[in-house]
BAMAR-231598 format. One record per residue (C-alpha): residue in one letter; x, y, z. Coordinates in steps of 0.05 Angstrom, whole numbers, padded with zeros to 5 digits, always signed. Example, Ala and Ser with C-alpha at 12.3 -4.5 7.8 and 13.67 -1.06 7.14 Angstrom:
residues 2
A+00246-00090+00156S+00273-00021+00143
end
This chain:
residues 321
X+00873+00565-00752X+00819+00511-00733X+00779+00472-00778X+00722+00436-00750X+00692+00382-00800X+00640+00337-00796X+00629+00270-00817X+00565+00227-00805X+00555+00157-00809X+00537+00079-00790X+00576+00023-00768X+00572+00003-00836X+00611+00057-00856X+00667+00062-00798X+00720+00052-00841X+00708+00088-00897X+00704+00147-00852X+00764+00134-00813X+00807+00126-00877X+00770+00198-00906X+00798+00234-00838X+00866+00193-00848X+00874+00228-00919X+00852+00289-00889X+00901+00292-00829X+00953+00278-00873X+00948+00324-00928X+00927+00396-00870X+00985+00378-00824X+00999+00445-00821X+00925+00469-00799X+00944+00479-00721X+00879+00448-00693X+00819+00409-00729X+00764+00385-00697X+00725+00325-00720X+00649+00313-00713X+00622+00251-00720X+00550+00247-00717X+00539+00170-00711X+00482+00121-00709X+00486+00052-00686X+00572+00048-00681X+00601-00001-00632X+00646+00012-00575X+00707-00017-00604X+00698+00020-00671X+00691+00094-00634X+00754+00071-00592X+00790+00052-00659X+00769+00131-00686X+00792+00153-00619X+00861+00126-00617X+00864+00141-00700X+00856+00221-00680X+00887+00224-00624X+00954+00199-00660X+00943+00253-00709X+00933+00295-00642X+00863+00320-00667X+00804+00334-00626X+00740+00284-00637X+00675+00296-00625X+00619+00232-00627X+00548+00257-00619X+00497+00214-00631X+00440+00222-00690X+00382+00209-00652X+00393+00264-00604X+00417+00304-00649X+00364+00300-00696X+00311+00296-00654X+00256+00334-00700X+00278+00294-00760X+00204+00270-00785X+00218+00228-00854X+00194+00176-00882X+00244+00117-00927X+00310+00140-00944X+00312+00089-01006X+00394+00062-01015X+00413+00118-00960X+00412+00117-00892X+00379+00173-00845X+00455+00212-00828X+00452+00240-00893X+00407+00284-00863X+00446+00300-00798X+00484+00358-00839X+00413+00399-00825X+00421+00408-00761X+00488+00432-00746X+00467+00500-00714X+00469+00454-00652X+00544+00464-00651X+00543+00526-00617X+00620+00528-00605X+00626+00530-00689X+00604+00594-00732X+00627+00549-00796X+00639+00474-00813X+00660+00441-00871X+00616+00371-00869X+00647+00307-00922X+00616+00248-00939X+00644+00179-00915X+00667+00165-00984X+00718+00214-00994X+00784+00224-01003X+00818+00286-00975X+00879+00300-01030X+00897+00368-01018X+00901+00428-00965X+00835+00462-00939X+00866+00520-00917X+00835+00561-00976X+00773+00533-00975X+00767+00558-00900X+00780+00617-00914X+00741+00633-00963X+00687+00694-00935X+00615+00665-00936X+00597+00740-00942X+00512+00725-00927X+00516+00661-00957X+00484+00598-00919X+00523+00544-00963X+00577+00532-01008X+00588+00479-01051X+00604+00446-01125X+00550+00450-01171X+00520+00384-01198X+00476+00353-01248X+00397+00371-01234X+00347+00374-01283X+00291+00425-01296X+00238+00371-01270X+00280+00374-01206X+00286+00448-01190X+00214+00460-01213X+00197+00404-01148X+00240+00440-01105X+00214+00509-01128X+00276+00525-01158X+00291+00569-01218X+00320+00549-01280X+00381+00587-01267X+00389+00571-01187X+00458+00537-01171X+00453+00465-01145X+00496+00439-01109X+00511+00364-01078X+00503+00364-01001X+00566+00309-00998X+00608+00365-00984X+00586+00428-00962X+00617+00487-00931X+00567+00510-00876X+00559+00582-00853X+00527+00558-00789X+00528+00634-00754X+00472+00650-00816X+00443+00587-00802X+00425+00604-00732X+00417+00679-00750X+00359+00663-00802X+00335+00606-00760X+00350+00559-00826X+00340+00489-00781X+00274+00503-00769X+00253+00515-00840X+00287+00454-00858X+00237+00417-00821X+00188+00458-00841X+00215+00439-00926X+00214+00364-00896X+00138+00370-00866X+00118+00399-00949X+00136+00336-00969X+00104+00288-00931X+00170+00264-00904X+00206+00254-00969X+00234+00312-01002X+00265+00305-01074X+00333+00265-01076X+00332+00272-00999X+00381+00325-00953X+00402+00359-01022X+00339+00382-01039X+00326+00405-00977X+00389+00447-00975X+00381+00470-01041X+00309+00484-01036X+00315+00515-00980X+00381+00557-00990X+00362+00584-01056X+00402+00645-01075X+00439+00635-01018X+00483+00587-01049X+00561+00597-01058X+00590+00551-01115X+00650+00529-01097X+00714+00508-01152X+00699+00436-01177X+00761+00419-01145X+00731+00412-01076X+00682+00367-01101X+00717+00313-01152X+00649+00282-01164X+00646+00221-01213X+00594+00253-01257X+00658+00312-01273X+00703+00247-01292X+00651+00215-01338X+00601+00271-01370X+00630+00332-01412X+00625+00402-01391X+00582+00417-01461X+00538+00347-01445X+00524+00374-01374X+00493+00442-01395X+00450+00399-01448X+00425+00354-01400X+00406+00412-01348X+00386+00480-01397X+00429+00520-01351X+00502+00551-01338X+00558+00502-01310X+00630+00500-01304X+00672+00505-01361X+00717+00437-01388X+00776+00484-01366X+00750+00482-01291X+00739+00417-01294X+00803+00396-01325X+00843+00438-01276X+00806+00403-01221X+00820+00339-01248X+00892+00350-01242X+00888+00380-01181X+00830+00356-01132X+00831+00373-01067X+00770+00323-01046X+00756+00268-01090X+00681+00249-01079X+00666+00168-01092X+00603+00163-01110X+00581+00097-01149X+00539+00092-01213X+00585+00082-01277X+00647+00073-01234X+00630+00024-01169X+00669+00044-01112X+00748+00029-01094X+00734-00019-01038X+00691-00057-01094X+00750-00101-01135X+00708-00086-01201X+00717-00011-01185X+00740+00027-01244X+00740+00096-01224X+00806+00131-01248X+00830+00154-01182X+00816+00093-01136X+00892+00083-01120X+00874+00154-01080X+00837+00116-01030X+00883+00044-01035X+00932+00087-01010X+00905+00111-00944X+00870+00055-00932X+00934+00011-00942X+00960+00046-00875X+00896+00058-00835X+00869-00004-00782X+00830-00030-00843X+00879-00040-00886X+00872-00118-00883X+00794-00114-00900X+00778-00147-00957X+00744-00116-01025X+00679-00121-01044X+00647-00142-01108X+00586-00092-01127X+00536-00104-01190X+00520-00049-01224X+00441-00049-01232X+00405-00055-01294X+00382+00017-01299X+00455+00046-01284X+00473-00006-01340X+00414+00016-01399X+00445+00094-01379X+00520+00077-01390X+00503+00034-01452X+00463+00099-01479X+00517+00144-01466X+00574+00108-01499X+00543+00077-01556X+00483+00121-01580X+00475+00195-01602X+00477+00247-01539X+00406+00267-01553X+00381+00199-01552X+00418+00184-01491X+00384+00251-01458X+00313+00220-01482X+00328+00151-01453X+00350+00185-01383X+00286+00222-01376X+00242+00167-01400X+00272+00122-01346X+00259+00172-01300X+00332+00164-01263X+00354+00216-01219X+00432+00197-01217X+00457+00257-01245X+00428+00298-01192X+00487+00267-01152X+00535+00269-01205X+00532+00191-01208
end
């Protein structure tokens, strides 16, 4: 078997992305050969020779190719708290030697096997992925259905032999151009936009987001008017996740000290033997709007919460926080 995944990222991000490929080599030592791309902006010398030596111990193959070339008809305008590889992902049909990729975020922890999840048959899918939190407003922008699956671009499975086949790059920069350089919450909207009805939803666990830990099953499908998975799927996934997904809002992250997300020891624990183990922790505020939402949540009636969200027009849940 080989599994090529994808990773793309800043200096500013080096180590979170070696210590995601550290969990991953660990837990798929079995997988014979996995190839790692790592679509890079701005990344010094000494930290691509630190990746190097870091896969090459692992005896994986790695791949650095840089954004700018590779995302040469990228046209967009401010990314906001992002940077501009979160939209690298889109143009993966470049890899001609790959018919399918699995692409992960820099902040995630690989805690299980991917063997399934590769083989899983894309059938004439052009993405899979776990479904998260998007509003009506949202998929109406997009011109998405009420009932169209929407899933978070932080990890995607990528059926790149459909991609090229329905010439999908090119009417991702075609979605971009509609909006002036600034589609809704970014590279997700463009893949969902885009992909619709073409969109395989993958099981929660390969997609441990922060908004499954915090929000309900029953409070999800109130916020959004539409189908989700059941508290059963996400309970199983919660005691089984095979990629836990770090993303910030109620929680902070685990190289922030004040982190409080229930699984941070996941990533403590690769990063306690990876060649940042010795960095030091961060301390991360949690901004006032994140902090009017949590105080909503816990301490006022669910409907009053779901008025305060959309009167504060926040878009976290699209990301599942």
């Amino acid at each position: 078997m080989i599994l090529n995944i994808a990773y793309a990222c800043n200096e500013a991000y080096v180590n979170h992305t070696g210590i995601s490929m550290i969990s991953l080599f660990e837990n798929n030592k079995d997988i014979e050969d996995i190839n790692v791309y790592l679509i890079n902006k701005d990344i010094t010398d000494n930290s691509k020779n630190i990746l190097q030596n870091l896969i090459s111990k692992y005896h994986r193959k790695l791949h650095l190719i840089a954004f700018d070339s590779l995302c040469e008809e990228l046209q967009i305008g401010a990314v906001g708290r992002h940077i501009e590889t979160i939209y690298a992902k889109l143009f993966f049909s470049e890899f001609e030697a790959c018919d399918k990729i699995l692409y992960l975020d820099s902040d995630t922890i690989v805690a299980g096997s991917l063997r399934e999840l590769w083989r899983i048959d894309m059938g004439d899918n052009l993405v899979g992925g776990v479904q998260t939190i998007a509003s009506r407003e949202l998929k109406a922008e997009i011109m998405m259905g009420r009932d169209d699956k929407f899933i978070n671009d932080g990890i995607v499975l990528i059926n790149l032999k459909a991609w090229r086949e329905h010439n999908i790059e090119e009417k991702f920069v075609e979605f971009i151009a509609k909006y002036n350089g600034a589609p809704p919450v970014h590279s997700e909207g463009v893949i969902n936009g885009v992909c619709r009805g073409k969109i395989l939803v993958l099981n929660p666990r390969y997609n441990l987001m922060s908004g499954l830990l915090f929000f309900k099953a029953d409070e999800i499908i109130k916020m959004t008017g539409s189908d989700f998975y059941s508290q059963a799927e996400i309970d199983a996934a919660k005691s089984n996740p095979a990629i836990i997904h770090y993303l910030s809002a109620f929680y902070n992250r685990p190289w922030n000290a004040n982190c409080t997300h229930p699984l941070k020891d996941w990533y403590l624990r690769y990063k306690a033997v990876s060649p940042w183990s010795d960095d030091p922790q961060t301390v991360a505020k949690m901004p006032l709007r994140l902090k009017l939402i949590k105080f909503a949540y816990q301490l006022l009636p669910f409907q009053i919460f779901i008025f305060m969200r959309k009167l504060w027009s926040v878009r976290l849940p699209n990301k599942m926080t």
